[in-house]
N, C-alpha and C positions, 0 to 999 in steps of 0.2 A: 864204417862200411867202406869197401876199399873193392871200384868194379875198374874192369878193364872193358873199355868200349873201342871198340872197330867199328871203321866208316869203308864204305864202299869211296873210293877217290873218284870215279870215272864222271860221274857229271858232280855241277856244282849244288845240284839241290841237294843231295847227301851230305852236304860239309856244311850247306848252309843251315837244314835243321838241324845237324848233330850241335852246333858253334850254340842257336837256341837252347839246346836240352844241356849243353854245358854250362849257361848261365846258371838254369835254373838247378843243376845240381852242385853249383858252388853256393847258390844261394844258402842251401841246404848242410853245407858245408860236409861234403861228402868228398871223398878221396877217388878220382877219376887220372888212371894212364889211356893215353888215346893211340889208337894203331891206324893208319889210313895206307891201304892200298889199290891197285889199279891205276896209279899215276905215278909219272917221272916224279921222284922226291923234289925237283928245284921246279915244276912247273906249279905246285901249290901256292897259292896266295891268299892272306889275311888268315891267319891260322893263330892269331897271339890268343886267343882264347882259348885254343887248347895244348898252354906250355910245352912241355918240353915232349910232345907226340914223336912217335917213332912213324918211316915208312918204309912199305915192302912192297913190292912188285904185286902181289898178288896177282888176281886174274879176272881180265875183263873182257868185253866184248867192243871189236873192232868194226869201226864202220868208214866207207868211201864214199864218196856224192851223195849224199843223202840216203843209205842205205846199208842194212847191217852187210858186211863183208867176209861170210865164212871162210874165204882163203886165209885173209888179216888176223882173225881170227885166232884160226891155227898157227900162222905164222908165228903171231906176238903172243902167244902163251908159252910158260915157262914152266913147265911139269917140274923140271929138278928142281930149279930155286923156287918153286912154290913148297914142296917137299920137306929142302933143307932147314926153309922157315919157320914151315909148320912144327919139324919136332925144333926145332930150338926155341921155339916161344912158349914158355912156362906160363900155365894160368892158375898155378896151383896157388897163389899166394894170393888171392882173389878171392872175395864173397861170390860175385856176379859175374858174369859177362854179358855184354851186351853187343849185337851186333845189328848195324844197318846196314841188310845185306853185305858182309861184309866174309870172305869165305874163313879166311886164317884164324880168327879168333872162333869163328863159329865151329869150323871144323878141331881146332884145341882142345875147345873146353868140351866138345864130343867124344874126344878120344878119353880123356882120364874121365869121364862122365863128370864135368862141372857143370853147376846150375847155369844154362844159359838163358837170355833173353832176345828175341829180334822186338824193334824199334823200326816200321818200313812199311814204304806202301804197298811192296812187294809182297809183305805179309798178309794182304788185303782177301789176295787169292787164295789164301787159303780157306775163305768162306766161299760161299756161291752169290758173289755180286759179279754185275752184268760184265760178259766179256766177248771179245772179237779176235779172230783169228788165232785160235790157242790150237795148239798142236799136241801129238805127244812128245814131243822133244822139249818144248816150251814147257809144259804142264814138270816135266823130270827136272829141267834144270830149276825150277822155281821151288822144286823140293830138295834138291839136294847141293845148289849150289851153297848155301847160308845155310845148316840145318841148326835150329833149336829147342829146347825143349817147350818153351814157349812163344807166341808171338802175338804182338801188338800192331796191329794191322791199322795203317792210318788209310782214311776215304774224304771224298766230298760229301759223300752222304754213309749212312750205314744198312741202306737197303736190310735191314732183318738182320744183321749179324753185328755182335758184339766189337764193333771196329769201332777208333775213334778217329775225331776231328784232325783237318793236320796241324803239324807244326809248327808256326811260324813267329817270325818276331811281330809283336803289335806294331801296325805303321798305320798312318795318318796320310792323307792326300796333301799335294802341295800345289803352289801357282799353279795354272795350267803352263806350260812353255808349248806349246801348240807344237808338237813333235808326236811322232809315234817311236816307240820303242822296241828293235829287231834282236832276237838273238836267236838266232840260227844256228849251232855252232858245229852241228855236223853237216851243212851246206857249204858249196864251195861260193866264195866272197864272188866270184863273176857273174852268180847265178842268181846272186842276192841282189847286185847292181842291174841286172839285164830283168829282174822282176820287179823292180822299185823305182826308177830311175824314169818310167813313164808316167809315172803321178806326181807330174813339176809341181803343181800345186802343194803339194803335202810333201812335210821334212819326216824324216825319218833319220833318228840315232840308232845305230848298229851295236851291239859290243860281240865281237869274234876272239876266241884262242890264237886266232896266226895273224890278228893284228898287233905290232909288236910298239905302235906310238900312232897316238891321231894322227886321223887325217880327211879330210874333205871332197868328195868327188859328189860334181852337182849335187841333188838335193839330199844328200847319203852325208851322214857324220859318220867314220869306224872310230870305235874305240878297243882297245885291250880290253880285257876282263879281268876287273877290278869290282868286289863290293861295293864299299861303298860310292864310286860313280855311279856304276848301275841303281842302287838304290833310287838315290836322288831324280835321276832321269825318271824311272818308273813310278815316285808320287807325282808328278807331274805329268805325266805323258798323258796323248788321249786316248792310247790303244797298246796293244800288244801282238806282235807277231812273232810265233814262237815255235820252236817242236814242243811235242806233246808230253813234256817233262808233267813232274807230279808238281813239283815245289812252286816254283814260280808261276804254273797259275793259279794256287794255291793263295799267293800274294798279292797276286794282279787282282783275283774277286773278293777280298780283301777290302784292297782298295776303290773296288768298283769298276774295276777298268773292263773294257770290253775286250777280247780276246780273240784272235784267229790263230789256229793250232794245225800245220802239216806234221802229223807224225813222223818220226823214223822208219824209214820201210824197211819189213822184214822182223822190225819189235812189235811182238802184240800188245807187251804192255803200252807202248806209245798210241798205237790204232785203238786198245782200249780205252787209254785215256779220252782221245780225242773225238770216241763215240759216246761216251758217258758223258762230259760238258757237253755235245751238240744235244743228248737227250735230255738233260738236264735246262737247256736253254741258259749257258753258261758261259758259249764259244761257238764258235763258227767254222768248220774244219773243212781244208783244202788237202784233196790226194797228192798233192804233186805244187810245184809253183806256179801258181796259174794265175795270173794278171786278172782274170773276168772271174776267181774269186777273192781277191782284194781289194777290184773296185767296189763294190756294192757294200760292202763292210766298211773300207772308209768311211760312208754316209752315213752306216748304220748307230743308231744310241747303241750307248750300254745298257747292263743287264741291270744292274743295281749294282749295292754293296752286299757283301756276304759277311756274317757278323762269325768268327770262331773263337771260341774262348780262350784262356791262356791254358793252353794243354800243356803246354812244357814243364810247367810248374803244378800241374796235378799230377803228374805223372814221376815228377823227381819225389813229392809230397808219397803218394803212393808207395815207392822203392822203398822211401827212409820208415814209413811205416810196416816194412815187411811182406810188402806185396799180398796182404792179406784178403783185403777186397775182393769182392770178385770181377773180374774183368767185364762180365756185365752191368753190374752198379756200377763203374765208373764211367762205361762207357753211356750206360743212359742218363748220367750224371751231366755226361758233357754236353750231349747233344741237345738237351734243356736248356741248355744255353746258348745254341747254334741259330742263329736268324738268316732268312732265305728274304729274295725279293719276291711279292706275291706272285711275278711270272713264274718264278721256279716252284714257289709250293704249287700254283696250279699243272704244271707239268707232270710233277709227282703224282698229287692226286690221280690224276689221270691214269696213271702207270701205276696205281696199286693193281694187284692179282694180274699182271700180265708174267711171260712164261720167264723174266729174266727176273721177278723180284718179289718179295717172302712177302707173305699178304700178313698184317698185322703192326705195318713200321709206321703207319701214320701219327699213331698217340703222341710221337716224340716232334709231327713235324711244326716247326714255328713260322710265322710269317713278320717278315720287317715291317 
């Protein structure tokens, strides 16, 4: 079996699950070319996982101070060399394609009509799980910017719809190193110190894109962003301050870590996200950087651990068996396996038959 998988480049939780879904289809010993666009090809890092991967410009979404940028936007799109890529990349020599939100491959294997697949949490939406601020702009581009024939829709939970668990690497907690862990990384680094910098008490490790070598200002470490640093910081840390990325808190309840989430303004998926953990009782979400909602959360416990199964490797298993399954059986497969802290199953409960969620999802819910 021989798929070509496209990554959305622009944040790092698409590289980080896809790097997961690549273990587990070499495991498989499955023939995998990778395509990653949406990033400067020399600003990728930690990519040996996926050999000798091609990049393209593709097309992404532009944000300044903490907010998406439709000027940016337009500016940094490239209609021609999105074009000229698109017919030069053959996907005919392919079983599969696979894409994680990822438009060139998805848009390829549409044109010569190749079996495609999405792989994303973007795919989520396509069911009716709960959502915040969706437009019709938002609703169009969510259909047409990756289109596939099918999609595998990752969630925290699967509210009534056949979506599964996400993706992630299995990690374990480490020391405590009494630090909190920041990565803000469409915040400007001034605004991050002028929000942080008042709680002498409490250290905090940063990792940002435009820090380019450590460095130290009072109780703030920056770091580049690098995997495995970040990793490491994150089994240890006590908390997480974050935008309201899928992946990484994904990891963080994982590991039990407690979570504060400012979404990106102007993403609904971000505002979504960061209203589905606060309903969840998963995270703590702040509109803006606000000093008087990060005190109170310093002091706050966490939530528990979140138990998710190794999806990566049901899901390579699956492929290599023909995708024959039904996406329901594997999804209720998964989630049999999924364990919540009794706060969160009591949450849910609570939140059967209200007007955001399919009455009938309880049988699946587990408690830690």
């Amino acid at each position: 079996m021989r798929i070509l998988f496209g990554v959305q480049g622009t944040g790092n939780g698409h590289i980080a699950r896809s790097r997961t879904l690549a273990r587990a289809l070499a495991r498989c010993d499955v023939e995998v070319d990778y395509l990653f666009s949406g990033r400067a090809p020399g600003h990728y890092f930690g990519m040996e996982q996926f050999g000798d991967y091609r990049a393209c410009q593709g097309l992404t979404f532009s944000s300044h101070q903490g907010r998406i940028s439709p000027w940016r936007t337009l500016r940094d799109s490239h209609p021609v060399s999105f074009w000229r890529d698109l017919h030069a990349l053959d996907c005919s020599q392919y079983d599969l394609v696979i894409s994680d939100f990822e438009p060139l491959t998805a848009h390829a294997a549409r044109r010569i009509g190749m079996r495609s697949l999405g792989i994303s949490h973007q795919a989520s939406f396509e069911w009716p799980v709960p959502r915040w601020g969706e437009n019709g702009v938002s609703r169009w581009l969510m259909g047409h910017f990756a289109p596939v024939q099918q999609q595998l829709g990752l969630h925290w939970f699967h509210f009534g719809a056949p979506l599964l668990p996400p993706v992630i690497d299995a990690l374990e907690p480490s020391t405590d190193h009494g630090a909190v862990l920041v990565y803000l990384p469409f915040e400007q680094i001034e605004h991050i110190q002028a929000l942080l910098a008042r709680f002498t008490h409490h250290r905090f490790i940063c990792f940002h894109p435009e820090v380019l070598a450590t460095y130290e200002w009072r109780n703030l470490i920056f770091n580049p962003t690098q995997r495995e640093g970040f990793l490491e910081v994150l089994r240890g840390c006590r908390g997480v301050i974050s935008n309201a990325g899928f992946e990484l808190a994904s990891e963080a309840l994982s590991l039990g870590k407690k979570l504060l989430v400012k979404p990106l303004t102007g993403q609904f998926e971000q505002l979504t996200n960061g209203k589905t953990l606060e309903m969840m009782g998963l995270a703590t979400l702040m509109d803006s950087l606000d000093p008087n909602a990060v005190r109170p959360w310093l002091d706050s416990p966490p939530p528990g651990r979140v138990t998710w199964p190794d999806v990566a490797s049901e899901v390579a298993r699956w492929l290599v068996a023909g995708a024959t399954e039904p996406v329901e059986a594997l999804s209720a497969r998964l989630w049999q396996r999924t364990l919540y802290p009794e706060e969160v199953t009591e949450r849910l409960c609570e939140l059967e038959g209200g007007e955001r969620i399919s009455a009938g999802w309880l049988a699946s819910l587990r408690t830690f």
